[in-house]
N, CA, C and O atoms as a Tinker XYZ file with bonds, in Angstrom:
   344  protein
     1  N      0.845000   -1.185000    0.000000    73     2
     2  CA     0.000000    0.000000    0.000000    64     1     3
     3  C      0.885000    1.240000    0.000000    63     2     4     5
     4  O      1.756000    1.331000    0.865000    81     3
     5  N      0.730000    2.167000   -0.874000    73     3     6
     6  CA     1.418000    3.571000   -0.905000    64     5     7
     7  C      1.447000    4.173000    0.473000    63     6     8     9
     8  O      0.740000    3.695000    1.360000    81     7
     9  N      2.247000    5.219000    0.692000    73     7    10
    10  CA     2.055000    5.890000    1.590000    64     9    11
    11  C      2.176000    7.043000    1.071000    63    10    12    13
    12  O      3.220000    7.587000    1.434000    81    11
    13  N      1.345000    7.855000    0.142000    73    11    14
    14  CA     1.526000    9.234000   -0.170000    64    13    15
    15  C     -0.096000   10.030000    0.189000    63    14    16    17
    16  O     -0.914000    9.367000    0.826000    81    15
    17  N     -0.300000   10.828000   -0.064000    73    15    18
    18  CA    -1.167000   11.558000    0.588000    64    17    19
    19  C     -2.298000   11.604000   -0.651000    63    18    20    21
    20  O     -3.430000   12.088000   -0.620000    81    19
    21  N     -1.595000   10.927000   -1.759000    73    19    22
    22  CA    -2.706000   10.765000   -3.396000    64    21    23
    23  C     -3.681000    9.646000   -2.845000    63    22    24    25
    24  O     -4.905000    9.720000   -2.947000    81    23
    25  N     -2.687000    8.126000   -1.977000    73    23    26
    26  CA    -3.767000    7.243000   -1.776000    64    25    27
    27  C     -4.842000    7.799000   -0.859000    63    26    28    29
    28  O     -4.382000    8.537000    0.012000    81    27
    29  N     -6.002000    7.652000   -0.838000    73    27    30
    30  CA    -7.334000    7.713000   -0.085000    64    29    31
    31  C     -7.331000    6.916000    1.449000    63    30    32    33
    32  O     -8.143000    7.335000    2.274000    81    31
    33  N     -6.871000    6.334000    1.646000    73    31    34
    34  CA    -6.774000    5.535000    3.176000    64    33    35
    35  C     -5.830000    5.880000    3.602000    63    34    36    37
    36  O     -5.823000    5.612000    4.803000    81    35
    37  N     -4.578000    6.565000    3.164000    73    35    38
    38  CA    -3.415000    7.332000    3.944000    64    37    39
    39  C     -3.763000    8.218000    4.275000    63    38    40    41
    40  O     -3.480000    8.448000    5.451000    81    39
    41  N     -4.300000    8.931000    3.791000    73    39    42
    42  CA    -5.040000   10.219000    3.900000    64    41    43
    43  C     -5.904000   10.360000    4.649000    63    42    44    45
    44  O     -6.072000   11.345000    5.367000    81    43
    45  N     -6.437000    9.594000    4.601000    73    43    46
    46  CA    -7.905000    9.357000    6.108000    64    45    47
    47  C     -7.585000    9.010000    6.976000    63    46    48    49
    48  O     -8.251000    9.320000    7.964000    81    47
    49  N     -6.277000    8.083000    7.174000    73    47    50
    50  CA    -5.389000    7.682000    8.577000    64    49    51
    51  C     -4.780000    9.023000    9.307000    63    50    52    53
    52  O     -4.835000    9.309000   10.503000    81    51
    53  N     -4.175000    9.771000    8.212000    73    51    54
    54  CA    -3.771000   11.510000    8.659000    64    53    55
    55  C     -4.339000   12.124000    9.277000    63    54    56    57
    56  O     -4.047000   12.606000   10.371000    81    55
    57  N     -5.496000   12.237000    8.516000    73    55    58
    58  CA    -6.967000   13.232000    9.054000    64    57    59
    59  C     -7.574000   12.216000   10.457000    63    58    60    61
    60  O     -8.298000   12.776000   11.280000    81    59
    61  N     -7.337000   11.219000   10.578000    73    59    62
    62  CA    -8.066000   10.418000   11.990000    64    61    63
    63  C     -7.328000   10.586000   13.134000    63    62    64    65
    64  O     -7.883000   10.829000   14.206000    81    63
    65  N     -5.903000   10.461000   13.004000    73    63    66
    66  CA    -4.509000   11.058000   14.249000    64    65    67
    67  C     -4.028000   12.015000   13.986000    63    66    68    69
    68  O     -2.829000   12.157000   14.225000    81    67
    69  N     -4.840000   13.132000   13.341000    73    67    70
    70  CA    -4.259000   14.778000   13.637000    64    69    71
    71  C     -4.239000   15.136000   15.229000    63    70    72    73
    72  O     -3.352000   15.792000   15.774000    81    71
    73  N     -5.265000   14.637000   15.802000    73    71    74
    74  CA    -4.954000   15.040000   17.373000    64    73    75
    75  C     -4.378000   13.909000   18.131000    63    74    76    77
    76  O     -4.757000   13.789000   19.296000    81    75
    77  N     -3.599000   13.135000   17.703000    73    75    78
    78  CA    -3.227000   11.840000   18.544000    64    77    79
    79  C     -2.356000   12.800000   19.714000    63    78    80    81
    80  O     -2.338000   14.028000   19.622000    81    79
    81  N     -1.769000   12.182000   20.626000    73    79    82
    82  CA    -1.466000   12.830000   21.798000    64    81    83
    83  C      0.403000   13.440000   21.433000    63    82    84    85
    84  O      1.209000   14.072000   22.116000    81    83
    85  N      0.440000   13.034000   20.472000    73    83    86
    86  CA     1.874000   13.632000   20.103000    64    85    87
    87  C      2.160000   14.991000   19.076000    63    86    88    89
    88  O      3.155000   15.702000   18.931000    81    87
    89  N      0.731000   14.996000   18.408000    73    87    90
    90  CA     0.699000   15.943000   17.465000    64    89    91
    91  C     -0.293000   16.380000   18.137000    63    90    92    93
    92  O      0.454000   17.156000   18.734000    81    91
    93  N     -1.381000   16.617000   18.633000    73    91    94
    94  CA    -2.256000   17.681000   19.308000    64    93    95
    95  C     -1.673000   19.242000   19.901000    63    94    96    97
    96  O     -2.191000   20.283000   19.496000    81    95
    97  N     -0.903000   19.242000   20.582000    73    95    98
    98  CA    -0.149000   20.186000   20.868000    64    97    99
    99  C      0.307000   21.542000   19.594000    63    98   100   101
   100  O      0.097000   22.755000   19.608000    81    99
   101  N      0.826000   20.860000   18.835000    73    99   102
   102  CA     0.933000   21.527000   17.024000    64   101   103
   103  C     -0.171000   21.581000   16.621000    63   102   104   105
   104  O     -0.522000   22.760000   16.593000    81   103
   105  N     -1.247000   20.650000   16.144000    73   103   106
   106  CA    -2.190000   21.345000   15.687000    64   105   107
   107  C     -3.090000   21.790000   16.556000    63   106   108   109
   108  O     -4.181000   21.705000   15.993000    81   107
   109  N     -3.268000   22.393000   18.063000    73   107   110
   110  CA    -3.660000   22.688000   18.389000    64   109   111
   111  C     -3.497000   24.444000   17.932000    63   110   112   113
   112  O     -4.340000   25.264000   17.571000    81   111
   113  N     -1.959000   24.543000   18.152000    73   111   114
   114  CA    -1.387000   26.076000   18.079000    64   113   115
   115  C     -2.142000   25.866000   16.274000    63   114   116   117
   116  O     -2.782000   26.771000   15.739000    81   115
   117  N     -1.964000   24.977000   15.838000    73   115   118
   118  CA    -2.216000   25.657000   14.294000    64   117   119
   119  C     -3.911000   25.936000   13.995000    63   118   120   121
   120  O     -4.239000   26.815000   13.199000    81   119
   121  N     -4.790000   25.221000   14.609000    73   119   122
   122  CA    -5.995000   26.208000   14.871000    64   121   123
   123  C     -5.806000   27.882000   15.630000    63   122   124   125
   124  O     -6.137000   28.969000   15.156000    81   123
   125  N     -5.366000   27.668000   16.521000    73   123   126
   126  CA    -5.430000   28.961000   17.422000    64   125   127
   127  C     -5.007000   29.793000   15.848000    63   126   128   129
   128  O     -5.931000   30.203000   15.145000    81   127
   129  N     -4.028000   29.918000   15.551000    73   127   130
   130  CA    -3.576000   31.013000   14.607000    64   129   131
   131  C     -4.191000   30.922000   13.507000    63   130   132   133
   132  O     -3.888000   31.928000   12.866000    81   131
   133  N     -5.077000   30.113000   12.762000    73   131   134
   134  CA    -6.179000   30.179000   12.147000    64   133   135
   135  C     -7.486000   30.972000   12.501000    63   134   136   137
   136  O     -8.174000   31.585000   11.684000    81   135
   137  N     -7.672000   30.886000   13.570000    73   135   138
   138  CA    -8.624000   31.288000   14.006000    64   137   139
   139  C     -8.448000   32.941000   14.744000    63   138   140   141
   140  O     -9.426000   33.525000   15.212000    81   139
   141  N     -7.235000   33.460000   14.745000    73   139   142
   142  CA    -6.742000   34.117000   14.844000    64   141   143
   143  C     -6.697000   35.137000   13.539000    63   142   144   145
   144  O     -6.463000   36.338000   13.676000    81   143
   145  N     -6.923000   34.575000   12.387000    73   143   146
   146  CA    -7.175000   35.636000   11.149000    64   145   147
   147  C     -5.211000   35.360000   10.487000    63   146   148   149
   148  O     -4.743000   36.272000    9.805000    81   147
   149  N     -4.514000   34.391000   10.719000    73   147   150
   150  CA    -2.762000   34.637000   10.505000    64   149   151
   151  C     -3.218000   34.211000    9.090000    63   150   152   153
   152  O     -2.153000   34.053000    8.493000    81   151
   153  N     -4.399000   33.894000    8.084000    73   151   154
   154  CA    -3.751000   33.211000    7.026000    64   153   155
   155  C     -3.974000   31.453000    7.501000    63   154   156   157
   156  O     -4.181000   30.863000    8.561000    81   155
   157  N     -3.783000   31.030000    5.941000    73   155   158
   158  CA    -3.273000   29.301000    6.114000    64   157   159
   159  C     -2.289000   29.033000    6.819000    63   158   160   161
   160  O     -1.206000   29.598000    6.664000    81   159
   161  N     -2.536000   28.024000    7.808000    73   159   162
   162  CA    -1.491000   27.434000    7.903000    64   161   163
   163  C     -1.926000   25.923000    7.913000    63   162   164   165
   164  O     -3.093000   25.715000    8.246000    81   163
   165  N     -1.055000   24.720000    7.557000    73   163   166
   166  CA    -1.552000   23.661000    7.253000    64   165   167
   167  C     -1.478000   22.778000    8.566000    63   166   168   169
   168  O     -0.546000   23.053000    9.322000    81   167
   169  N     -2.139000   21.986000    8.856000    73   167   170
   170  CA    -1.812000   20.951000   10.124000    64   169   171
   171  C     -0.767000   20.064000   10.265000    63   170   172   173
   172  O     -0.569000   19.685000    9.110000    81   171
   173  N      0.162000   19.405000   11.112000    73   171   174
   174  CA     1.493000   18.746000   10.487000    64   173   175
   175  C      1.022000   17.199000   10.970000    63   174   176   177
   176  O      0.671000   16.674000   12.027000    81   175
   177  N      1.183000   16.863000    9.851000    73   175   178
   178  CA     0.646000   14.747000   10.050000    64   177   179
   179  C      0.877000   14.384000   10.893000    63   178   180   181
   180  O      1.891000   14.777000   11.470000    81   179
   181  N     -0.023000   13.331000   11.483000    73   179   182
   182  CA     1.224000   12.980000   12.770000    64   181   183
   183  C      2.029000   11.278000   12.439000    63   182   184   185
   184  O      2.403000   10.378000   13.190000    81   183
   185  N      2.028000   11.460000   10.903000    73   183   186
   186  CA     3.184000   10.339000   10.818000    64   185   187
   187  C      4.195000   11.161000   11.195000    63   186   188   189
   188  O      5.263000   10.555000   11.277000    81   187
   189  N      4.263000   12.462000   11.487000    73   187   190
   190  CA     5.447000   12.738000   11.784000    64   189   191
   191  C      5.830000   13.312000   13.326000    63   190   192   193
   192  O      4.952000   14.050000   13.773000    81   191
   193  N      7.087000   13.081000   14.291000    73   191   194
   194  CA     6.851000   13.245000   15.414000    64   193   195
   195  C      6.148000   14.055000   16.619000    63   194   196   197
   196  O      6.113000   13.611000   17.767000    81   195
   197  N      5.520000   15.450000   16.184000    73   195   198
   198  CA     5.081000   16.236000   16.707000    64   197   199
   199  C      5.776000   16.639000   17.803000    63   198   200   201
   200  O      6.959000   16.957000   17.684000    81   199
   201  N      5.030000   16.685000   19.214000    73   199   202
   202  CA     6.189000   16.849000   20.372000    64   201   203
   203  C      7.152000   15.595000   20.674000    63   202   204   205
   204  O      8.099000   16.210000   21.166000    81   203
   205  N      7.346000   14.906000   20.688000    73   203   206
   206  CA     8.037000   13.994000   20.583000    64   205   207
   207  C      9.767000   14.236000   19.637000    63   206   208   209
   208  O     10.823000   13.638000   19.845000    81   207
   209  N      9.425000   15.456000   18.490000    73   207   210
   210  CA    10.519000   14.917000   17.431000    64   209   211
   211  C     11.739000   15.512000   18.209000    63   210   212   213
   212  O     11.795000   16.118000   19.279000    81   211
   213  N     12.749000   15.113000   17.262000    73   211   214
   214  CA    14.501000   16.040000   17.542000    64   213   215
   215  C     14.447000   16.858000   17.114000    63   214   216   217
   216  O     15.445000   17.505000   17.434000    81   215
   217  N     13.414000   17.769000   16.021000    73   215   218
   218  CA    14.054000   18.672000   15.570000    64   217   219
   219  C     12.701000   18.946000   14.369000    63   218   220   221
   220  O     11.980000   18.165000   13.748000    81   219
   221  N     12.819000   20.731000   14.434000    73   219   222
   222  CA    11.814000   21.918000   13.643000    64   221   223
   223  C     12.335000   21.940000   12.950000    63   222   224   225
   224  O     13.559000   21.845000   13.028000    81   223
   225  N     11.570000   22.103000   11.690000    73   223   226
   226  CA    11.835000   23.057000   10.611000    64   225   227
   227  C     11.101000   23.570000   10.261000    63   226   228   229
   228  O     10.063000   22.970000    9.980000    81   227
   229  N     11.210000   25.239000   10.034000    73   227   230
   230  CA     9.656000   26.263000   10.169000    64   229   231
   231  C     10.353000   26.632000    8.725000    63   230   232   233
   232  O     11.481000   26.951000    8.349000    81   231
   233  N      8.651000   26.343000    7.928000    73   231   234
   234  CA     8.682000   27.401000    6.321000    64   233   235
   235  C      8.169000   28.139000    6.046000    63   234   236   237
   236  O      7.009000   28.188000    6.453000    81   235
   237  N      8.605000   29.066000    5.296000    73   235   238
   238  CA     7.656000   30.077000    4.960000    64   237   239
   239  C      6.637000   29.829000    4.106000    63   238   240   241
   240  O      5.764000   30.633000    4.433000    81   239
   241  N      6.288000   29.250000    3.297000    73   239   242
   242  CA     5.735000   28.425000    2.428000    64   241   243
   243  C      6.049000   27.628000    1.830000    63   242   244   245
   244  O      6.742000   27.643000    0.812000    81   243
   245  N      5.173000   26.057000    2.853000    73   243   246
   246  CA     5.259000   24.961000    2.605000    64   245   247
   247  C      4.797000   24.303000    1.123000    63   246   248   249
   248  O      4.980000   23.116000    0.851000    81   247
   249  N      4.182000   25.253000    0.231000    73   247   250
   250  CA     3.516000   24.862000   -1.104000    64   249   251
   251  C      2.362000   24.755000   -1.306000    63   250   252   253
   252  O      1.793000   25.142000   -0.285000    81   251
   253  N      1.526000   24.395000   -2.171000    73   251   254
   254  CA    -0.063000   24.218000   -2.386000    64   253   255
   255  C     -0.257000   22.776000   -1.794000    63   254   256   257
   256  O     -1.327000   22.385000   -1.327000    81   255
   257  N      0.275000   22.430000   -1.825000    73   255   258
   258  CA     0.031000   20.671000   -1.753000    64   257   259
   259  C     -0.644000   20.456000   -0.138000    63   258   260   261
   260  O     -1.375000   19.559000    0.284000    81   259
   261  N     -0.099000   21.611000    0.521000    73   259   262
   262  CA    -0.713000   22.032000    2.236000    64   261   263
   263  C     -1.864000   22.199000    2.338000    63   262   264   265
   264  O     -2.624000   21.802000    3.221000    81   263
   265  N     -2.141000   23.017000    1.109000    73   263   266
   266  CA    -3.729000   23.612000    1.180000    64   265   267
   267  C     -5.101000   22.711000    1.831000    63   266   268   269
   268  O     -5.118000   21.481000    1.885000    81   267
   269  N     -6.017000   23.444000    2.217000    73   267   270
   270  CA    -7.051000   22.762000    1.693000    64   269   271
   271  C     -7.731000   22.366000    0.451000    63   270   272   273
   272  O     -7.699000   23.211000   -0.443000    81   271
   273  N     -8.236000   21.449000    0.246000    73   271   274
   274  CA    -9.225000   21.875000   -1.561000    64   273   275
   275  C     -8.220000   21.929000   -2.252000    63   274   276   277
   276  O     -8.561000   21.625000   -3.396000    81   275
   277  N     -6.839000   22.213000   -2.195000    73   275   278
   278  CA    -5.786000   22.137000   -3.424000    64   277   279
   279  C     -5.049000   20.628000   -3.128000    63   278   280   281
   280  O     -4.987000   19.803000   -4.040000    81   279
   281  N     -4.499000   20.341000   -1.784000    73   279   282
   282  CA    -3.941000   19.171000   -1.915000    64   281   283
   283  C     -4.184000   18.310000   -0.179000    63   282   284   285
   284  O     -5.327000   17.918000    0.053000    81   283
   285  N     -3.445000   18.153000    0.562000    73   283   286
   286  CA    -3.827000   17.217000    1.461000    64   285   287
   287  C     -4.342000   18.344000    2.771000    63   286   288   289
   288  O     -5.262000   17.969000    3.497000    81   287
   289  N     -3.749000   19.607000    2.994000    73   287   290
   290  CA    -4.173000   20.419000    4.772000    64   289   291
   291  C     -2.860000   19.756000    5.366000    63   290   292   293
   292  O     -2.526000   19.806000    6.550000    81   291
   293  N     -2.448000   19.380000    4.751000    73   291   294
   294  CA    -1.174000   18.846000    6.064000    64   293   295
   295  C      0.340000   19.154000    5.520000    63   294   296   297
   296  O      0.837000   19.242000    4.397000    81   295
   297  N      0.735000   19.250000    6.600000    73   295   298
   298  CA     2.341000   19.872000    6.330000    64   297   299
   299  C      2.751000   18.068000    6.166000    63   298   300   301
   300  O      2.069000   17.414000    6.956000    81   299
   301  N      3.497000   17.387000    5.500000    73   299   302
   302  CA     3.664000   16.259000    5.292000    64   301   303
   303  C      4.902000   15.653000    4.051000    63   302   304   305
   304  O      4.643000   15.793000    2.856000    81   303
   305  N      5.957000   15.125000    4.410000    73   303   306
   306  CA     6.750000   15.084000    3.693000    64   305   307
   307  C      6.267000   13.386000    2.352000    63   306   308   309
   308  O      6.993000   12.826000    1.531000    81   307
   309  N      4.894000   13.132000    2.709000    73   307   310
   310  CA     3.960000   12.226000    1.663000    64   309   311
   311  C      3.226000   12.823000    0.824000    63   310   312   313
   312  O      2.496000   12.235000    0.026000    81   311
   313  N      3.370000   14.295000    0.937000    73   311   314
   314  CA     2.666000   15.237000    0.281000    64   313   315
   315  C      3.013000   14.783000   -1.510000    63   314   316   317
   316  O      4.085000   14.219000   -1.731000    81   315
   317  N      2.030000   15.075000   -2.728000    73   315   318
   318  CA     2.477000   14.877000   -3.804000    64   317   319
   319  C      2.979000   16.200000   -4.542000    63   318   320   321
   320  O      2.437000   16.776000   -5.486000    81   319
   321  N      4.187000   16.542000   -3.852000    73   319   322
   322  CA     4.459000   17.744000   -4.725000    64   321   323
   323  C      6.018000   17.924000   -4.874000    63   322   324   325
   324  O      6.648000   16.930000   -4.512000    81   323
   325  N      6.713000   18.898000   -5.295000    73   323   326
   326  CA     8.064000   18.513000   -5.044000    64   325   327
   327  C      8.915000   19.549000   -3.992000    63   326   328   329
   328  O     10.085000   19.907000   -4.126000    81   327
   329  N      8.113000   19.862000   -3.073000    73   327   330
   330  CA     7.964000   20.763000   -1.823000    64   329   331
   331  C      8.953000   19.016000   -1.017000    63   330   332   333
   332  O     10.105000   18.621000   -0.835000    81   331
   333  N      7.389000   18.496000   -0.778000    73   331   334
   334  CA     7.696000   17.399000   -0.405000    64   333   335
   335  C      8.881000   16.379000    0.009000    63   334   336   337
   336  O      9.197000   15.811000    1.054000    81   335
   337  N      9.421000   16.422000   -1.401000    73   335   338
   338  CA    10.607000   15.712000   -1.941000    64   337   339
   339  C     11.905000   15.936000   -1.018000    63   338   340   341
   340  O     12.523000   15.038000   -0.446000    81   339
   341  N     12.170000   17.190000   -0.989000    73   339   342
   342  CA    13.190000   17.053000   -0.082000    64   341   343
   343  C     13.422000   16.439000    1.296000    63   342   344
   344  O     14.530000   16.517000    1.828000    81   343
């Protein structure tokens, strides 16, 4: 089974542990500043470590592929774009 954010059940696994207890914390702040009027910002998967990880990396723009309605809402290095890739 793929793991990119094109398949449909990866994608719904993303969107089901956006608040798991390791990434809640992040997308918690990333509502607040939504809701706050800052602009998009995308939610970060929690295939990836959230509080838990070694180490940030903050972008200025992560790409369309973040979007809503354009590609997955999630900051995600399964993203299909070549943001991604690196």
């Amino acid at each position: 089974m793929p793991r990119r954010m094109a398949d449909d059940d990866f994608r719904r696994g993303q969107k089901a542990g956006m608040f798991s207890a390791h990434i809640r914390p992040v997308n918690d702040l990333v509502e607040d500043l939504r809701a706050q009027g800052r602009g998009f910002v995308p939610y970060v998967a929690p295939l990836h470590g959230g509080v838990e990880s070694r180490m940030l990396s903050i972008l200025r723009d992560p790409g369309p592929a973040t979007r809503d309605g354009v590609g997955s809402g999630f900051l995600c290095i399964e993203n299909d774009d070549p943001a991604a890739e690196f």
